[in-house]
PADREN-280082 format. One record per residue (C-alpha): residue number from 1; x, y, z. Coordinates in steps of 0.02 Angstrom, whole numbers, always signed. Layout:
N
@seq = NUM	east = X	north = Y	up = Z $
...
end
This chain:
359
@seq = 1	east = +1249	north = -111	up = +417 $
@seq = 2	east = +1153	north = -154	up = +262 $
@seq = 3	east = +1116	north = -333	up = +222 $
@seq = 4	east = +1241	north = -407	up = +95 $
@seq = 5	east = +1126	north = -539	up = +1 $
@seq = 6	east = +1104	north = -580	up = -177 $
@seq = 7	east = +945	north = -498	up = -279 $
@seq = 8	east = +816	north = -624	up = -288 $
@seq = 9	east = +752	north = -664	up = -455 $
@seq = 10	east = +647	north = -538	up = -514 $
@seq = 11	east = +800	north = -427	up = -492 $
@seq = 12	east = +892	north = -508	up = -616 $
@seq = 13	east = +927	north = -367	up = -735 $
@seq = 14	east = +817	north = -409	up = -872 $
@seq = 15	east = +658	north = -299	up = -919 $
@seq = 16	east = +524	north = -381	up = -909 $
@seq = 17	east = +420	north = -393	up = -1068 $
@seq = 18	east = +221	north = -352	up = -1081 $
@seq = 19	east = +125	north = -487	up = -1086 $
@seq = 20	east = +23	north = -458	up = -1252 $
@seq = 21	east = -99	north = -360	up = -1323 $
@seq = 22	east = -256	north = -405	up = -1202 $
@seq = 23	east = -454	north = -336	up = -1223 $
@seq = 24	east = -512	north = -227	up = -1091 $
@seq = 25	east = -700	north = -219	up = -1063 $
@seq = 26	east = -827	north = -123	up = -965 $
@seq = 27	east = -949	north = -265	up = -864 $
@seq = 28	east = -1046	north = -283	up = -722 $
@seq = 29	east = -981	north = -391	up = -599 $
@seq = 30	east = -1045	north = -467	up = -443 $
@seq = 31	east = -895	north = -434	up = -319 $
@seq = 32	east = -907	north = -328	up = -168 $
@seq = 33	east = -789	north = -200	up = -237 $
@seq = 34	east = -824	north = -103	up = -359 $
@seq = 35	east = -700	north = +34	up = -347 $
@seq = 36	east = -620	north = +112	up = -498 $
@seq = 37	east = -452	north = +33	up = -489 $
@seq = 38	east = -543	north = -130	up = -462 $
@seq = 39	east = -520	north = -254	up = -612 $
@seq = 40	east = -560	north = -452	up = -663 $
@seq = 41	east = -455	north = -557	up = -752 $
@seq = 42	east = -501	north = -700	up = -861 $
@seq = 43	east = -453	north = -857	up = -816 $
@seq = 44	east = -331	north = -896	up = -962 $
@seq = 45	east = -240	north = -730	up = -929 $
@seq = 46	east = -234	north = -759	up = -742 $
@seq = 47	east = -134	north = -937	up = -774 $
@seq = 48	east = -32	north = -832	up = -883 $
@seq = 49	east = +29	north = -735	up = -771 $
@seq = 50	east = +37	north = -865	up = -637 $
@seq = 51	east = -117	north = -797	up = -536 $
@seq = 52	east = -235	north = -898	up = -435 $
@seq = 53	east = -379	north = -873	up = -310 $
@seq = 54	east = -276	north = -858	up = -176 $
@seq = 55	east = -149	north = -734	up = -234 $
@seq = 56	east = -283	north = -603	up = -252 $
@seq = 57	east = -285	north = -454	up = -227 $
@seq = 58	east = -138	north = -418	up = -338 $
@seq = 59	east = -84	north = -270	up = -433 $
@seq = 60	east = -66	north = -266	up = -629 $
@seq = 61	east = -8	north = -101	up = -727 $
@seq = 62	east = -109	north = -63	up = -898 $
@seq = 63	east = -32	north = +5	up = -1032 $
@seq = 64	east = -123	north = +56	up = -1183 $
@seq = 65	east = -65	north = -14	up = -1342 $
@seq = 66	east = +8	north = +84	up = -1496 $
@seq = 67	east = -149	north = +26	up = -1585 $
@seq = 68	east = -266	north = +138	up = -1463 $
@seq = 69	east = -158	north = +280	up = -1520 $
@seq = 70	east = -177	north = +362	up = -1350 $
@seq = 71	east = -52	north = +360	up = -1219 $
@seq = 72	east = -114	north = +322	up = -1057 $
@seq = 73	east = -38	north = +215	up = -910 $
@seq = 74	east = -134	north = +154	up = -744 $
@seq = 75	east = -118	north = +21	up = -599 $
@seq = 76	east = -259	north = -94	up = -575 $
@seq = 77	east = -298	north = -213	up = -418 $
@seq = 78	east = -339	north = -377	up = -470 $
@seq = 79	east = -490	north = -430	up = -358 $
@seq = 80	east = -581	north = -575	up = -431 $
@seq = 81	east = -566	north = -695	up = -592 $
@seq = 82	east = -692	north = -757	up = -694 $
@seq = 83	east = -713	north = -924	up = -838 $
@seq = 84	east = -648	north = -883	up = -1003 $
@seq = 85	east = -528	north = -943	up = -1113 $
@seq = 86	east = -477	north = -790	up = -1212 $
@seq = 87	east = -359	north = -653	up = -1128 $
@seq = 88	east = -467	north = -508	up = -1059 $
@seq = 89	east = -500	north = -394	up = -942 $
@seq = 90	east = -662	north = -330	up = -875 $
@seq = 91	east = -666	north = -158	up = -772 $
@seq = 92	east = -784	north = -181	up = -624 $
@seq = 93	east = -802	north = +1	up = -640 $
@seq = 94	east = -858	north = +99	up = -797 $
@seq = 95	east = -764	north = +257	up = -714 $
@seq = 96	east = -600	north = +142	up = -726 $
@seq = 97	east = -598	north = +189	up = -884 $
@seq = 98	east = -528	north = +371	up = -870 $
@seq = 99	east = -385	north = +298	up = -787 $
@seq = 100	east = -308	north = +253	up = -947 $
@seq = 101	east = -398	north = +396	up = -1055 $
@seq = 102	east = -477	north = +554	up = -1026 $
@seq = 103	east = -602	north = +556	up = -1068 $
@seq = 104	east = -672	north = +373	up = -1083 $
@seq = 105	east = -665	north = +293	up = -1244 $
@seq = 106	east = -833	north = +227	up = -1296 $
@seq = 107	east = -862	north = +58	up = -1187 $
@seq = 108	east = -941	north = -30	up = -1339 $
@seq = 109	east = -803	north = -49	up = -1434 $
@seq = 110	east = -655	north = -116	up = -1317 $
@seq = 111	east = -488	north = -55	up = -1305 $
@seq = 112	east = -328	north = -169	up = -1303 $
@seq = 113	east = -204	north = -149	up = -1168 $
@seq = 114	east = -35	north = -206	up = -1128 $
@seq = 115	east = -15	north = -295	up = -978 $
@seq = 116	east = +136	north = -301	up = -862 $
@seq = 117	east = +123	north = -414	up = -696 $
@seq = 118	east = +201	north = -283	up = -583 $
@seq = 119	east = +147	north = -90	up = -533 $
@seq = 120	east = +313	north = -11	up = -526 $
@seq = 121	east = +406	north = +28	up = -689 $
@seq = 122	east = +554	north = +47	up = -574 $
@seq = 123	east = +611	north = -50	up = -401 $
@seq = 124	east = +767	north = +50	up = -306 $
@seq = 125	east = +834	north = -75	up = -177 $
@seq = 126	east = +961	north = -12	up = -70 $
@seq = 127	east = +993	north = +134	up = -208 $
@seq = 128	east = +1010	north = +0	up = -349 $
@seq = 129	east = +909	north = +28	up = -459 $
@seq = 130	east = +813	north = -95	up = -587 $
@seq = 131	east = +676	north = -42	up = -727 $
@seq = 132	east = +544	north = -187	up = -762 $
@seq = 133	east = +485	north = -91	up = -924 $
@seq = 134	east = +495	north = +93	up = -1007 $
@seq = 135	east = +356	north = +222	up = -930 $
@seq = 136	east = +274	north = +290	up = -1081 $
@seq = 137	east = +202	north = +433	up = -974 $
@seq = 138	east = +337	north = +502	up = -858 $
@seq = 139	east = +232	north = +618	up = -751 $
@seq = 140	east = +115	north = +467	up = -696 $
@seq = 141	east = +272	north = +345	up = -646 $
@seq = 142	east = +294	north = +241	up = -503 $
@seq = 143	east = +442	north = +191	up = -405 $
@seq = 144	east = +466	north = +58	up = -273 $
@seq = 145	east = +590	north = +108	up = -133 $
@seq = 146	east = +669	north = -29	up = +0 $
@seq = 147	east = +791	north = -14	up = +112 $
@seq = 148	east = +820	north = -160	up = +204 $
@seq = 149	east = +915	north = -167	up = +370 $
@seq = 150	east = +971	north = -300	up = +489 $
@seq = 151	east = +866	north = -253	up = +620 $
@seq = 152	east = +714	north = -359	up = +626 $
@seq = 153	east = +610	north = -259	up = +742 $
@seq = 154	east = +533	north = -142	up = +639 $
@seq = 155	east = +469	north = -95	up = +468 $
@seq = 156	east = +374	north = +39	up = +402 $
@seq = 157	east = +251	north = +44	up = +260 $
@seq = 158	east = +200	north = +187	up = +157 $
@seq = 159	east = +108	north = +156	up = +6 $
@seq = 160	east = +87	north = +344	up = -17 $
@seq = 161	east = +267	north = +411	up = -2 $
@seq = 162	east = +266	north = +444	up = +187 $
@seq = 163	east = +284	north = +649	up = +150 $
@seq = 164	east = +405	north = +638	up = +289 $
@seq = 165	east = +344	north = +513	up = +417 $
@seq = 166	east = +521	north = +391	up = +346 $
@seq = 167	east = +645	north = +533	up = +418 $
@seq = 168	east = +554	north = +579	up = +554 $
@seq = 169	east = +556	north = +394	up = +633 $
@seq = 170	east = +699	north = +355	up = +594 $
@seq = 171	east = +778	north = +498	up = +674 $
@seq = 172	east = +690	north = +462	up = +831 $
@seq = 173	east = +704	north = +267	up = +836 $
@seq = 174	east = +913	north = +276	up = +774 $
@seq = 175	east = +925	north = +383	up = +927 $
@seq = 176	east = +859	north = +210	up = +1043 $
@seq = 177	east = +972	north = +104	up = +936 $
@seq = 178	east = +836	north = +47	up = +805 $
@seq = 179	east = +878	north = +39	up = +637 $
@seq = 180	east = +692	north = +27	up = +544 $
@seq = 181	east = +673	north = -59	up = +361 $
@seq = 182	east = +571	north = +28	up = +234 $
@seq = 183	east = +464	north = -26	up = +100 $
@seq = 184	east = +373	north = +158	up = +6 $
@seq = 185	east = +302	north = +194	up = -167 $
@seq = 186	east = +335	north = +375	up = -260 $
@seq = 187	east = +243	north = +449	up = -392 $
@seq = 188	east = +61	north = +510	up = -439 $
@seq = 189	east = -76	north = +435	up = -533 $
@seq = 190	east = -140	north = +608	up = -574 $
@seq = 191	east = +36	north = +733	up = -589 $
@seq = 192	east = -98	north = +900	up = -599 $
@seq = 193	east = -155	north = +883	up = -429 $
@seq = 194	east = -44	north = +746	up = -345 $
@seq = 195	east = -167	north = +617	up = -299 $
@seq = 196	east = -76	north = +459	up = -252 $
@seq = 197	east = -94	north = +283	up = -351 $
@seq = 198	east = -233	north = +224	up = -271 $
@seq = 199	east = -169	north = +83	up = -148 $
@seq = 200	east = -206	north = +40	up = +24 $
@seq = 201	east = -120	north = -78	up = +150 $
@seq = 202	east = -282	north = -204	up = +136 $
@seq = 203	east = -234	north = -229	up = -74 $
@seq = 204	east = -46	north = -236	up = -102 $
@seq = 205	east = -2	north = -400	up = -156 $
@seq = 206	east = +170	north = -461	up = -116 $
@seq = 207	east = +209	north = -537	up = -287 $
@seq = 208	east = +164	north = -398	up = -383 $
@seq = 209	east = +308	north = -283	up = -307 $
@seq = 210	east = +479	north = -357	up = -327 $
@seq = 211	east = +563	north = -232	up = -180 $
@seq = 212	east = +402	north = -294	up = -70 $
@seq = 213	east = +449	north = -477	up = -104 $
@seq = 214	east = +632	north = -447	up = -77 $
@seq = 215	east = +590	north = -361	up = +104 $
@seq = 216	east = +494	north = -541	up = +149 $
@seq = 217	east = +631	north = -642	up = +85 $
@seq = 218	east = +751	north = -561	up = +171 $
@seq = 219	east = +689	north = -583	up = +340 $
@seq = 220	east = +601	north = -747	up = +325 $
@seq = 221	east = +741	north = -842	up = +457 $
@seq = 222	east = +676	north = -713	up = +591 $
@seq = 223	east = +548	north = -835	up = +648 $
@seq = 224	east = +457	north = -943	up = +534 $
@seq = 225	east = +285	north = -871	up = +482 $
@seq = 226	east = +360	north = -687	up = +550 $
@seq = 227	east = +462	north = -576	up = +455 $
@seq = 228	east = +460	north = -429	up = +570 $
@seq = 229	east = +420	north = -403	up = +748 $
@seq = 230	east = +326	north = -222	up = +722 $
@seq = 231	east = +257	north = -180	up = +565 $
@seq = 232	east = +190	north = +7	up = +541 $
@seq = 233	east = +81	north = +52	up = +386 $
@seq = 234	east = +47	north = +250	up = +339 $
@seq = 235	east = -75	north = +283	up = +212 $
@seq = 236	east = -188	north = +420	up = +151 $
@seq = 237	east = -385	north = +408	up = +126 $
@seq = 238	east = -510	north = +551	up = +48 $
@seq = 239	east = -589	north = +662	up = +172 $
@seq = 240	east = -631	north = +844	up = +201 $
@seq = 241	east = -585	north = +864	up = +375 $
@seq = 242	east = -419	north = +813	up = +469 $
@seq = 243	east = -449	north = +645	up = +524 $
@seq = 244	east = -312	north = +509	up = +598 $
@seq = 245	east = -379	north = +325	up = +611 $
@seq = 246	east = -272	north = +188	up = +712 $
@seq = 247	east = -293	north = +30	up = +688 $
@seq = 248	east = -197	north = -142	up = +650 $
@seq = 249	east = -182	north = -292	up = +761 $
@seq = 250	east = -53	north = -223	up = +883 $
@seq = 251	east = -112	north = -240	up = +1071 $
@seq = 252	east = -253	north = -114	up = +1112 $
@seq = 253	east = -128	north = -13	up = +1228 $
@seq = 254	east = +2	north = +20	up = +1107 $
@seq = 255	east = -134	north = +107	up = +1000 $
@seq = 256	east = -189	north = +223	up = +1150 $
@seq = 257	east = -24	north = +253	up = +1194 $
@seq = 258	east = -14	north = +316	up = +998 $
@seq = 259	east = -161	north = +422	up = +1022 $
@seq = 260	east = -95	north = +510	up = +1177 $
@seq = 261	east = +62	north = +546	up = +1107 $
@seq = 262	east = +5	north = +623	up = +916 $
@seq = 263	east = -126	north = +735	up = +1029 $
@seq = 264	east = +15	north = +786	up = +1131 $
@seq = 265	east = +140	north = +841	up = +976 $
@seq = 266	east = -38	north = +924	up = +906 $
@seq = 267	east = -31	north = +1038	up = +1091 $
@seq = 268	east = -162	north = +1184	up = +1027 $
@seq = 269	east = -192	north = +1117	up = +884 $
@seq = 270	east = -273	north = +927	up = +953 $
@seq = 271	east = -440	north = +997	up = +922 $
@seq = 272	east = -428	north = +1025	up = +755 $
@seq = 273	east = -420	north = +832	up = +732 $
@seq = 274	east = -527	north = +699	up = +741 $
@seq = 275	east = -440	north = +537	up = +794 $
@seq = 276	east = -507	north = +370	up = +808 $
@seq = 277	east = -457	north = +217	up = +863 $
@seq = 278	east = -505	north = +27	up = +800 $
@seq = 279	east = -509	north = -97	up = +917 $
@seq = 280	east = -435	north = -260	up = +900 $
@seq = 281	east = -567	north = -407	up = +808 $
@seq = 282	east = -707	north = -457	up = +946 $
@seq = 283	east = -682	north = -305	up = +1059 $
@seq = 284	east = -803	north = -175	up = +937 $
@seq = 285	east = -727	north = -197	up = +766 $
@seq = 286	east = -873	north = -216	up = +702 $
@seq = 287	east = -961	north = -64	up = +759 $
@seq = 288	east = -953	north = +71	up = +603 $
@seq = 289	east = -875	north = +233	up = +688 $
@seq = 290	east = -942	north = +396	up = +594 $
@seq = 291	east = -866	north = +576	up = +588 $
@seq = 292	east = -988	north = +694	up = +510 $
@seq = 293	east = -995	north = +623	up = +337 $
@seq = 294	east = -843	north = +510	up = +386 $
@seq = 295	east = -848	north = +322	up = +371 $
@seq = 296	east = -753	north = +194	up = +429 $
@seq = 297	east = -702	north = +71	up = +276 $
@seq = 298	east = -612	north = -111	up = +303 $
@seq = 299	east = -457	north = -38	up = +239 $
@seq = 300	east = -418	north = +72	up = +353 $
@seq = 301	east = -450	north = -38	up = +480 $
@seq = 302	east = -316	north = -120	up = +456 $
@seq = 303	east = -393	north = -301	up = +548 $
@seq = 304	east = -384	north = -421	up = +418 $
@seq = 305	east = -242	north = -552	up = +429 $
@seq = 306	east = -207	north = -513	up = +266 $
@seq = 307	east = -163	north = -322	up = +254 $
@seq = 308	east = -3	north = -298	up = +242 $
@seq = 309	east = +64	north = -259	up = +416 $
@seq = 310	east = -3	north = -393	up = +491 $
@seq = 311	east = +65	north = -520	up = +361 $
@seq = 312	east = +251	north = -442	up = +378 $
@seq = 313	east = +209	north = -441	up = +590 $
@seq = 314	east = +78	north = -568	up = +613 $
@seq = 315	east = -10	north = -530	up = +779 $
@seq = 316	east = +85	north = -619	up = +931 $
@seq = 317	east = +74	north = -626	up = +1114 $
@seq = 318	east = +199	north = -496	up = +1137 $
@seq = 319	east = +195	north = -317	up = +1204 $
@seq = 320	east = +304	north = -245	up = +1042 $
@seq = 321	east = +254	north = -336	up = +910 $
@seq = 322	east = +98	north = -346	up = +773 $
@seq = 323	east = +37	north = -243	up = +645 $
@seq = 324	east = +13	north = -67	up = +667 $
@seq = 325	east = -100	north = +20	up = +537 $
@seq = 326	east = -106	north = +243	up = +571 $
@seq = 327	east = -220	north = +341	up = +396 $
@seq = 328	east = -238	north = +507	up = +394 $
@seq = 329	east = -320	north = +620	up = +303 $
@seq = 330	east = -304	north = +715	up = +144 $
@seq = 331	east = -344	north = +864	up = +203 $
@seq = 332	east = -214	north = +821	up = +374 $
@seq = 333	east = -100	north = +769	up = +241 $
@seq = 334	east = -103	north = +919	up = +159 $
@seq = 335	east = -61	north = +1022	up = +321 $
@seq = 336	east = +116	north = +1016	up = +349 $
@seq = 337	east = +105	north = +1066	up = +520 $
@seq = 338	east = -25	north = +956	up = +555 $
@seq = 339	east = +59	north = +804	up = +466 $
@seq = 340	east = +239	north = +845	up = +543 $
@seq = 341	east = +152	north = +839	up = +726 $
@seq = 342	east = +72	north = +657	up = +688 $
@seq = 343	east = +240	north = +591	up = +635 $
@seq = 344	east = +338	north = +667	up = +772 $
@seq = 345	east = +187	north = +575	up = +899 $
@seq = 346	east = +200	north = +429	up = +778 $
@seq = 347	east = +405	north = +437	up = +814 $
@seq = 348	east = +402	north = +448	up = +985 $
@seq = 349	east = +256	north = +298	up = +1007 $
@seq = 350	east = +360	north = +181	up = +895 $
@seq = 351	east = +527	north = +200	up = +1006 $
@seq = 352	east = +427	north = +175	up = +1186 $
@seq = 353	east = +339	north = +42	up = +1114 $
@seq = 354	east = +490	north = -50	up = +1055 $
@seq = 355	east = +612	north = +0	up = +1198 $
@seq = 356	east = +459	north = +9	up = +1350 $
@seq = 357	east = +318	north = -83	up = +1317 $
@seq = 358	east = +152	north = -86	up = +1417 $
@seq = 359	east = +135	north = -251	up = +1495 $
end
């Protein structure tokens, strides 16, 4: 049975209006991250949009104005702020720039933008649906899905759709009498090819997706501090060769137990992938696990408090509960056999973890 709970405020039924007409430039920056969605705020438009320190990373959609006269449309993860008292933008990234245009406008003479405070033009909960502004391009849209369910055992993540993975689990896990929430995003950044908004578990910020907010509010009387008891996170990375990485903060057996059980849906087929798992943080996190030309980065990890699973299933002295964190591949993704063999391992892990946990 669905929850029956009023809409929480950004839900309210009213678009929600750009926030103005807002410089973008191209600038070097001395953050870690310099990846092409990566973006700083100044400080005047950060207190406009209620953003501080400690709410970063965040996610911020670009729009460009009518006085570019280009359409373009892209999400941007807020990662730092810097002093200024105007309202601008700098890219971390000069390649940021062909998300909005293609190809890059000249750098030297910047752009304006209009700025909107969430990612998704559109936020389905429960199959209601609300618009927070009009897509000007409709082929590089993106939709927030939530279903929320009484059952506060388990939700699953998927930043990147899922391309299955939601019916698949909850097939299995309905079958053992759990009823999973979901929280997914639909839609492309680049429609041609299909390459997903690029958005990992380790940057989604909870304010700047209404459907994401409304899955923590909902849950919040759980336990205090806990929303969920199992969180599971499926995302997609770049890579060559069929790859699956496990991580998250869930006890080090659960995440064995997950490896056994995708290699034995794989049968013939196991040795076509390369699996890894992360340990847990003090027990080899830190070690940097290489595949051929393979890397791990932090977020896929999925070890940092403050990725997403672990913040909706903070990690907890108990056998079925934490944050679970499985990325796979593009090229595994884009194997359907492959893919459908992960989620039916992924399935069956998820309903012997939460009905017969190691101990």
């Amino acid at each position: 049975m669905m929850l029956a709970c009023p809409i929480p405020a950004p839900f309210s039924g009213r678009r929600q209006p750009p926030l103005a007409e807002v410089a973008l430039y191209a600038a070097a920056s001395a953050a870690t991250f310099h990846r092409p969605d990566h973006i700083a705020l100044s400080t005047a438009l950060a207190t406009r949009l209620g953003l501080h320190e400690l709410d970063l990373p965040r996610q911020v959609r670009l729009i460009t104005s009518r006085s570019a006269r280009i359409d373009g449309t892209a999400m941007f993860t807020v990662t730092e702020l810097y002093e200024a008292s105007e309202y601008e933008i700098r890219l971390l990234h000069l390649n940021g720039l062909s998300r909005l245009w293609r190809p890059p406008v000249d750098a030297s003479t910047p752009p304006t933008v209009l700025v909107h405070a969430v990612g998704p033009s559109l936020t389905v909960v429960d199959g209601i649906e609300h618009r927070h502004f009009d897509e000007p391009m409709a082929g590089r849209s993106l939709v927030e899905e939530v279903s929320v369910r009484q059952d506060p055992r388990l939700v699953l993540v998927l930043p990147h759709g899922g391309d299955g993975v939601a019916a698949t689990v909850h097939g299995r896990l309905t079958e053992v009498g759990v009823r999973p929430s979901i929280w997914r995003l639909r839609g492309t950044a680049s429609p041609a090819d299909g390459t997903p908004w690029a958005l990992s578990c380790a940057d989604l910020g909870r304010g700047s997706f209404p459907g994401l907010d409304h899955l923590f509010v909902q849950h919040e009387s759980y336990v205090p501090g806990r929303p969920f008891r199992l969180a599971v996170g499926v995302q997609a990375f770049e890579h060559e060769q069929p790859i699956v990485v496990i991580g998250g903060r869930v006890p080090r057996e659960n995440k064995h137990r997950l490896c056994e059980r995708i290699y034995g849906a794989l049968g013939d087929r196991a040795g076509r992938v390369g699996m890894f798992i992360v340990n847990t943080l003090g027990d080899g996190a830190d070690e940097d696990l290489t595949c051929g030309t393979f890397t791990l980065t932090d977020d896929l990890t999925g070890l940092d408090a403050t990725d997403l699973v672990n913040r909706l299933a903070p990690a907890i002295s108990d056998a079925r509960g934490g944050g679970l964190l499985l990325s796979w591949s593009s090229a595994l993704r884009a194997d359907a056999r492959l893919r459908q063999a992960v989620s039916d391992g992924l399935a069956q892990a998820l309903s012997e973890i939460l009905v017969n946990p190691v101990r």
